[in-house]
C-alpha positions in Angstrom: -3.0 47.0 66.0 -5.7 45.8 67.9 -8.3 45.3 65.2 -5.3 43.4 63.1 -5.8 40.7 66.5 -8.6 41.1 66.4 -9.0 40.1 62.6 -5.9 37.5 62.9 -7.8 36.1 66.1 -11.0 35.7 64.3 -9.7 33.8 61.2 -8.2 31.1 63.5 -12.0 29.6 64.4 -12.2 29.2 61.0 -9.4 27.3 60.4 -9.9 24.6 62.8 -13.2 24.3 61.4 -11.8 23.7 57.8 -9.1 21.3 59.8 -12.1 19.7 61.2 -13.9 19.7 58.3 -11.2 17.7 56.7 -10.8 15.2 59.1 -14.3 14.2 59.0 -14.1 13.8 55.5 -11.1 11.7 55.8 -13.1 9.9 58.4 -15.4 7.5 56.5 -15.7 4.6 59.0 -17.3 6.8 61.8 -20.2 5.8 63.5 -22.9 7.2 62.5 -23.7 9.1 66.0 -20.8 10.6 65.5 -21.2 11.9 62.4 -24.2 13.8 63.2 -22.9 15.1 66.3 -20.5 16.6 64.3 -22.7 17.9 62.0 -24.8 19.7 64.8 -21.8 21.3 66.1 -20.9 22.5 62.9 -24.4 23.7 61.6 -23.9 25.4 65.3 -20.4 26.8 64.9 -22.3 28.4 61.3 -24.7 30.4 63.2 -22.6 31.2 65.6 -19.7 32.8 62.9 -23.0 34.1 61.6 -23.7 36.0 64.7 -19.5 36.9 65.3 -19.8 39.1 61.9 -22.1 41.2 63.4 -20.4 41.7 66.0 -16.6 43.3 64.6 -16.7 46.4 66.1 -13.1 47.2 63.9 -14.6 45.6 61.2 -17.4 48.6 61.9 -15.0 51.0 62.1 -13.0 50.2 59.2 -16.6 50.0 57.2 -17.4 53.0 58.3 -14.0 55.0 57.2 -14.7 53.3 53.8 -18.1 54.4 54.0 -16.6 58.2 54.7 -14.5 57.9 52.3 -16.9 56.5 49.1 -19.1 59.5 50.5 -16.0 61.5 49.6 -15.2 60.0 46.2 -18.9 60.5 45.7 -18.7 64.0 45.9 -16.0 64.2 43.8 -17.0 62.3 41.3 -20.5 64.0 41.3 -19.0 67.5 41.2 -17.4 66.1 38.2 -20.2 64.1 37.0 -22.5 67.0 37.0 -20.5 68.9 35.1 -20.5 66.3 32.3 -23.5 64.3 32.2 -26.5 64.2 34.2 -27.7 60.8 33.7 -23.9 60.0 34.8 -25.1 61.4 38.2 -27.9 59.5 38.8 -26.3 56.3 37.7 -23.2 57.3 40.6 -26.1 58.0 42.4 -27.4 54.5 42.6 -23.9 52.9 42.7 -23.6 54.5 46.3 -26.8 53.7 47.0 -25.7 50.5 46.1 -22.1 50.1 48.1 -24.3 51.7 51.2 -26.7 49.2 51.3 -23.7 46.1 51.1 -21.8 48.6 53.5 -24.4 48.2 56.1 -25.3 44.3 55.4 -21.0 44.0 55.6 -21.3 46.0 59.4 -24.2 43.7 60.8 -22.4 40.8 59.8 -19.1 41.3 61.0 -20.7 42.7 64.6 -22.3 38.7 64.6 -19.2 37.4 63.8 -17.4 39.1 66.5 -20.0 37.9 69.1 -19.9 34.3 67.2 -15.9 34.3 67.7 -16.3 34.4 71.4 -18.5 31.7 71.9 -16.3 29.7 68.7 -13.2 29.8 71.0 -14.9 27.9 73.9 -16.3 24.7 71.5 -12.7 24.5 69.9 -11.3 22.1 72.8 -14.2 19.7 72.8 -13.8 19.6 69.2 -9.6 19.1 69.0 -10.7 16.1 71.3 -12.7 14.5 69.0 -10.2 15.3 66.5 -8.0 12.7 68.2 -10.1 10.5 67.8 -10.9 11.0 64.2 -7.5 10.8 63.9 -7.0 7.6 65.2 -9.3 6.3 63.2 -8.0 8.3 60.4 -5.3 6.1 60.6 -6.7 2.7 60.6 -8.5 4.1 57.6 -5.6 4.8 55.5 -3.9 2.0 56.2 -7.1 0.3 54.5 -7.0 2.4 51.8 -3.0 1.4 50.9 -4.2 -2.0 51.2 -7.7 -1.3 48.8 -4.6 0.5 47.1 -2.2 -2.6 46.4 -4.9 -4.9 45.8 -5.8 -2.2 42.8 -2.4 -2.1 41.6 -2.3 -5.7 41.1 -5.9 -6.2 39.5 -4.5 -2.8 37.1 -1.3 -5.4 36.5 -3.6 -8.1 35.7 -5.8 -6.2 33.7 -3.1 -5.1 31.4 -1.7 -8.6 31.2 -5.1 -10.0 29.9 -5.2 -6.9 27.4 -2.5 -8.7 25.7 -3.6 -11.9 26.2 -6.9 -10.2 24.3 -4.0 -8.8 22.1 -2.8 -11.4 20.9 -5.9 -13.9 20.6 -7.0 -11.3 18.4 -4.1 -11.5 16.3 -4.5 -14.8 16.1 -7.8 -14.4 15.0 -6.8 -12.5 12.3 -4.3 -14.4 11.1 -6.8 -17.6 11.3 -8.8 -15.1 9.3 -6.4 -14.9 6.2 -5.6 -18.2 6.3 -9.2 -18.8 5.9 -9.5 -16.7 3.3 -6.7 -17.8 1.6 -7.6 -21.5 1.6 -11.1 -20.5 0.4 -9.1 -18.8 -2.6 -7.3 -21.8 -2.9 -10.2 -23.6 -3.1 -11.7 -21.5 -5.7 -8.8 -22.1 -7.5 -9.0 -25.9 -7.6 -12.1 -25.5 -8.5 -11.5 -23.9 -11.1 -8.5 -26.2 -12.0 -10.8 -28.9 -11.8 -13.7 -27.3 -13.9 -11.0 -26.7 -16.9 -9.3 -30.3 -16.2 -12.9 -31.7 -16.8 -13.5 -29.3 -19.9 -10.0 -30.7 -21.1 -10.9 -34.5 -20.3 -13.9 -33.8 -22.5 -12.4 -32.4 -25.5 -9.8 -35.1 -25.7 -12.4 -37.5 -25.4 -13.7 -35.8 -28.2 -10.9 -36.0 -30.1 -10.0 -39.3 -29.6 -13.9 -40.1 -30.6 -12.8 -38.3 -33.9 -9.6 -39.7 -34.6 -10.9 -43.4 -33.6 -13.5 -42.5 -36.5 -10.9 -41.0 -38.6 -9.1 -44.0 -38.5 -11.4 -46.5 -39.3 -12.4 -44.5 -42.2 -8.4 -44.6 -43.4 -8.5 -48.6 -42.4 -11.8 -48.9 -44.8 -9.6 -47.4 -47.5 -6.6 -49.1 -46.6 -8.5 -52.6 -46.9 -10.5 -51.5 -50.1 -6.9 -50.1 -51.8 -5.4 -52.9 -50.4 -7.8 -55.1 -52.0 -7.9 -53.5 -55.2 -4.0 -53.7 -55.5 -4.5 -57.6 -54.9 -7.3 -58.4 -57.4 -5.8 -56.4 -60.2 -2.7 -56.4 -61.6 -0.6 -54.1 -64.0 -1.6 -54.7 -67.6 0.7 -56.8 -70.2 1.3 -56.2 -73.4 -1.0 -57.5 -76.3 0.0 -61.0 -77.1 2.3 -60.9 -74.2 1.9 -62.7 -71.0 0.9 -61.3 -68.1 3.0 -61.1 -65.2 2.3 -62.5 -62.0 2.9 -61.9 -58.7 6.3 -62.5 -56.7 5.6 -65.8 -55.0 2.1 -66.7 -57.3 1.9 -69.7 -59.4 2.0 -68.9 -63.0 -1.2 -69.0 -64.9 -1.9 -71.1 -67.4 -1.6 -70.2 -70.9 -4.5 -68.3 -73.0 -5.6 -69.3 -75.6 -6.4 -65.8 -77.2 -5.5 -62.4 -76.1 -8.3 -60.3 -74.8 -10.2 -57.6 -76.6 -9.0 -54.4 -76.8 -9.8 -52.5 -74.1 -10.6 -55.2 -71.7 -9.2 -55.9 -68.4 -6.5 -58.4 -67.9 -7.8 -61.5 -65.8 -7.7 -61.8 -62.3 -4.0 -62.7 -60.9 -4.5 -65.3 -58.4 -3.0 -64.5 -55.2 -1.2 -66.7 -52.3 -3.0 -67.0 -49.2 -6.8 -66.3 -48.4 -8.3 -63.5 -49.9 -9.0 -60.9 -47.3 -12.4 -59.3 -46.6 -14.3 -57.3 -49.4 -15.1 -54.0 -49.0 -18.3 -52.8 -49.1 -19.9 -51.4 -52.1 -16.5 -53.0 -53.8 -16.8 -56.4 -55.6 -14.0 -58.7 -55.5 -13.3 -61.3 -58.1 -14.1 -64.9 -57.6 -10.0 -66.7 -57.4 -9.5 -68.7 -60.2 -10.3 -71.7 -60.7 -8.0 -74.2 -62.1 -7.1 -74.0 -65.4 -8.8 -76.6 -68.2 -7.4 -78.9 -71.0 -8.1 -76.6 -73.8 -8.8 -73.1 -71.3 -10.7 -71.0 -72.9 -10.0 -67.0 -72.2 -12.4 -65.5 -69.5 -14.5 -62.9 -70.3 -13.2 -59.5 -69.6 -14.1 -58.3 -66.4 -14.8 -54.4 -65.8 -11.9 -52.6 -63.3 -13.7 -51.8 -60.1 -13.5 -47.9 -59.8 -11.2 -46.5 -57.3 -12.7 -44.9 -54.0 -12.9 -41.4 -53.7 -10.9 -40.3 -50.8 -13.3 -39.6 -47.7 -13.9 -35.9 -46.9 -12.1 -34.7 -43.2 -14.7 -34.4 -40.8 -15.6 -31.0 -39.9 -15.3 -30.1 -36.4 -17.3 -27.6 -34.6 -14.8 -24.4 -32.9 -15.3 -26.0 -29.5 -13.5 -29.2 -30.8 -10.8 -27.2 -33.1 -10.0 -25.2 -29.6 -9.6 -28.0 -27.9 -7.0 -30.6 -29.9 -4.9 -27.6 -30.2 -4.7 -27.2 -26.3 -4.2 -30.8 -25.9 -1.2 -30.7 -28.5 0.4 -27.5 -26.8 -0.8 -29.6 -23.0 1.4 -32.9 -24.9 4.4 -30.5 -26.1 3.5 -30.9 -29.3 4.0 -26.9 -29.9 4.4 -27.2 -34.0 0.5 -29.0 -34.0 -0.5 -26.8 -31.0 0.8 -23.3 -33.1 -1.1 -24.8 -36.0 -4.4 -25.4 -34.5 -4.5 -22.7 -32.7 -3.7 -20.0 -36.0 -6.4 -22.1 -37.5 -8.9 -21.6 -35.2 -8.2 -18.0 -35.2 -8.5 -18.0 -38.9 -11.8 -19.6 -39.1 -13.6 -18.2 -36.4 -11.9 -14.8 -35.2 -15.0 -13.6 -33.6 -15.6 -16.5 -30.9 -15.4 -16.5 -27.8 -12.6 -18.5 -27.3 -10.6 -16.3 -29.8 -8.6 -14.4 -26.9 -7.9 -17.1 -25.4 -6.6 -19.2 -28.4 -4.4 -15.8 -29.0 -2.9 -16.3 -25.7 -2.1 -19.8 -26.1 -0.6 -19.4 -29.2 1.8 -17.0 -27.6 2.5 -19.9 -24.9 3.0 -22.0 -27.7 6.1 -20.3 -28.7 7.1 -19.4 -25.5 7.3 -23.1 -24.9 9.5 -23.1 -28.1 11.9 -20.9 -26.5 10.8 -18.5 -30.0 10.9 -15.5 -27.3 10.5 -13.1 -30.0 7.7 -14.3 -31.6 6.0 -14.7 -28.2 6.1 -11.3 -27.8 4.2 -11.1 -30.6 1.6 -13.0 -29.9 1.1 -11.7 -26.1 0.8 -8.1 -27.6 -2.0 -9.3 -30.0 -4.1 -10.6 -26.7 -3.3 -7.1 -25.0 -3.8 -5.2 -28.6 -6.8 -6.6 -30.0 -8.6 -8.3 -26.4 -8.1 -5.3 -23.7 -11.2 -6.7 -21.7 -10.5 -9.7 -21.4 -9.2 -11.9 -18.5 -6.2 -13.0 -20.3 -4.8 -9.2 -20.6 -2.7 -9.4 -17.1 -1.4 -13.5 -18.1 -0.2 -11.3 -21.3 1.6 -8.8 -19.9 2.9 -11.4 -17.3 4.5 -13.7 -19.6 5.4 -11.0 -22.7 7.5 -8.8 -19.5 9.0 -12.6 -18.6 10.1 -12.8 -22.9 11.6 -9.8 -22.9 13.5 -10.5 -19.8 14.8 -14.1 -22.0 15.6 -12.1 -24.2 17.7 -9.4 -22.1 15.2 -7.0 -23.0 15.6 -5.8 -19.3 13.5 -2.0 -19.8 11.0 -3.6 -21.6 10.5 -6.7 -19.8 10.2 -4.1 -16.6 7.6 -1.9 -18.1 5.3 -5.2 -19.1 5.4 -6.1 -15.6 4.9 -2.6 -14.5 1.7 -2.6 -16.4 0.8 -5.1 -15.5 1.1 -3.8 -11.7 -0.7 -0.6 -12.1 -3.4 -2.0 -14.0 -4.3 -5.0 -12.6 -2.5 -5.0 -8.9 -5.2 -7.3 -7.3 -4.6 -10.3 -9.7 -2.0 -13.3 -8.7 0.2 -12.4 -11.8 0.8 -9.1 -10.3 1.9 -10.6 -7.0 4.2 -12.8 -9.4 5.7 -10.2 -11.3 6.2 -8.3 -7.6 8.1 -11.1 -6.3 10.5 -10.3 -9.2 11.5 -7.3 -6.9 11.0 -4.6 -10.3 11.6 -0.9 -9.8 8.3 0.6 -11.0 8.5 4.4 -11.5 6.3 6.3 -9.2 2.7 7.6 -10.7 
C-alpha cells in the first residue's frame, strides 16, 4: 500500500507539469521574461524528475522481485532450453543479460525520481501562482482568438461569395465564348454566301452576255428574212400577172413575160425600205413605169441565210443558266440544263453538284418521288463529296412528303451517324427522330 502512494504521489508532479505545460502553450502573449523563467523551472523540474527516479525505493523493490523472478524463469527456461538447443541457451543467455542491464538502469532512475519528487512538491505552489496568471491572460487571449475567429468566418463567407462571383463571370465567359464562335461561323457562312452570290452574279452576267449576242444574231436574221420576204414576192403564173402586195399600187403592165426560169420583178413596197443586210443585196424600188415599159431584166433570187450555229458554251456557263433557271423557278429549264450538263460532261467537277440540284429541281416541283431519285444518285455515285449530308437531308424530308415516315427516318438517321457535326444534321435533329441505338 505504501509504494501504491508512493507511485500515485509521484505521478501528480507530473501532471501539473503537463497542466503547466499547457497553459504556457495557451499563453502566446507572455512576456518574454516570463517565458524563459518558465522554461528554467521546467528544464529544472526535468532534472529534478531525473534525479526522483533514482530515488523509488518501491520502485527498487518491485525491480528487484521482477529481477528474482526473470532469474527464476531463467532457470526454467534454461533447464528447458538446454535440453533442446544449445545455441537457444546462449541466446536466453543474453536476453537476461539484456533485461539485467535495463533492470538496473530502471532502479537508478526511479531512486532519482524519488529524490526529484521531494524537491518537485515544494516548486508546485510558486508555479500554480503563476498559473493564475497565465490564466488570466489565457483569457484575454482567447477572447482574441474568437474575435481573430469571427473576422475569419466572415472573410470564409466572403471568399465563397466571390467564388461565385468567379463562377459565374466564368460562365459568362463561356457563353461570350460560343457566341463568338458562333458568329465567326456565321461569318464564315456569309462569306461563303457571298462568295457563291458573286459566282452567281457572274454567270448570269454571262448569260445575259450570251443571250444579248444570241439575240442580235436572231434580229440579223429577222431583218435579213424580213427583207427577203419584202423584196420578193410569190411567183405568177406564165402570162399571168403578178400579184402585189395588200396595200401596194399595182404595177404597170409588161410588155412580155419573162424568161423561163427567171425571177419575177421586184414588187414595190409601201413605206421606206428598211436597212439591208449585210452580205444581202437588196433591189433598187422601182422606178416609175414608162410609155411603152419595157420588161426588166431578170434578176437572180438572193439565197436564203443559213441559220446561225448555237453558241457553244463552256461547262462553267451550261452550270450556271441552269442554276439561275432553277434560282428564277423556272424548274422545267432548270431540270433540263442541269441533265444536260450531266450528259455532256459527267466527269466535272461540278457534276455532283449539278446531281443535287437536279434533285432540288424536282423537289421544287413537288415531284417528291422523283426527288428521291435524284438525291440517291448524289449519295450513290458522289459518296465524298460535300453534298452527300444536303442529300440525305432533303431525300429523308421527300420521303417524309410522301408519308414515307420509316424511310424518311432512316435518311435522316444517316445522315446523323455519318455526318453529326454538319448543320443538316442539327436540322434533321430538330425534327425530334427516334434513331435506333448503335
Amino acid at each position: 500500500m505504501a509504494v501504491s502512494r508512493q507511485r500515485s504521489g509521484g505521478w501528480r508532479p507530473w501532471i501539473g507539469v503537463a497542466a503547466l505545460v499547457g497553459v504556457m502553450g495557451l499563453a502566446g502573449c507572455e512576456s518574454r521574461d516570463s517565458t524563459e523563467a518558465l522554461r528554467r523551472d521546467m528544464a529544472q523540474l526535468r532534472q529534478e524528475m531525473a534525479s526522483l527516479s533514482r530515488s523509488g525505493e518501491a520502485s527498487r523493490a518491485l525491480t528487484d522481485e521482477r529481477l528474482t523472478r526473470l532469474e527464476t524463469e531463467y532457470k526454467k527456461t534454461s533447464e528447458v532450453s538446454a535440453r533442446e538447443n544449445q545455441t537457444s541457451r546462449t541466446a536466453l543467455s543474453s536476453r537476461l543479460d539484456d533485461v539485467m542491464s535495463e533492470t538496473r538502469t530502471i532502479q537508478g532512475t526511479l531512486e532519482k525520481n524519488a529524490f526529484d519528487v521531494r524537491n518537485i512538491q515544494t516548486r508546485l505552489e510558486d508555479i500554480d501562482q503563476r498559473m493564475g496568471l497565465v490564466a488570466q491572460r489565457t483569457e484575454t487571449t482567447d477572447k482574441q482568438v474568437k474575435g481573430i475567429d469571427t473576422q475569419v468566418k466572415a472573410l470564409d463567407q466572403q471568399g465563397k461569395a466571390l467564388d461565385q462571383q468567379v463562377k459565374g463571370i466564368d460562365t459568362q465567359v463561356k457563353a461570350l465564348d460560343q457566341q463568338g464562335k458562333a458568329l465567326d461561323q456565321q461569318g464564315k457562312g456569309l462569306d461563303q454566301q457571298a462568295r457563291t452570290a458573286d459566282q452567281q452574279v457572274r454567270g448570269l452576267d454571262l448569260q445575259v452576255r450570251s443571250m444579248d449576242q444570241q439575240l442580235r444574231i436572231l434580229d440579223s436574221q429577222v431583218r435579213v428574212l424580213d427583207q427577203q420576204v419584202k423584196s420578193f414576192g410569190p411567183p405568177a403564173p406564165t402570162g399571168a400577172p403578178t400579184g402585189t402586195p395588200s396595200g401596194a399600187p399595182a404595177p404597170a403592165p409588161a410588155s412580155a413575160a419573162p424568161p423561163p426560169g427567171a425571177a419575177p420583178p421586184p414588187a414595190p413596197v409601201s413605206g421606206p425600205p428598211p436597212a439591208p443586210a449585210p452580205a444581202v443585196a437588196s433591189a433598187p424600188p422601182p422606178a416609175p413605169p414608162p410609155a411603152a415599159p419595157t420588161p426588166p431584166p431578170p434578176v437572180a433570187p438572193a439565197p436564203a441565210p443559213a441559220p446561225a450555229p448555237q453558241a457553244s458554251l463552256p461547262p462553267e456557263d451550261v452550270y450556271k443558266n441552269a442554276l439561275a433557271d432553277y434560282t428564277k423557278g423556272n424548274y422545267d429549264q432548270a431540270i433540263i440544263g442541269f441533265r444536260s450538263y450531266l450528259q455532256a460532261y459527267p466527269k466535272t467537277t461540278l457534276a455532283a453538284n449539278a446531281q443535287y440540284w437536279l434533285g432540288e429541281s424536282y423537289y421544287g416541283q413537288r415531284n417528291f418521288a422523283k426527288a428521291v431519285e435524284e438525291f440517291e444518285g448524289v449519295i450513290r455515285d458522289y459518296p465524298d463529296n460535300p453534298k452527300v449530308p444536303s442529300a440525305l437531308f432533303k431525300q429523308g424530308e421527300a420521303y417524309l412528303q410522301l408519308g414515307d415516315t420509316k424511310r424518311g427516318t432512316e435518311s435522316l438517321c444517316e445522315l446523323v451517324g455519318k455526318y453529326p457535326r454538319t448543320r443538316e444534321a442539327r436540322l434533321a435533329k430538330e425534327r425530334n427522330i427516334r434513331c435506333p441505338s448503335r
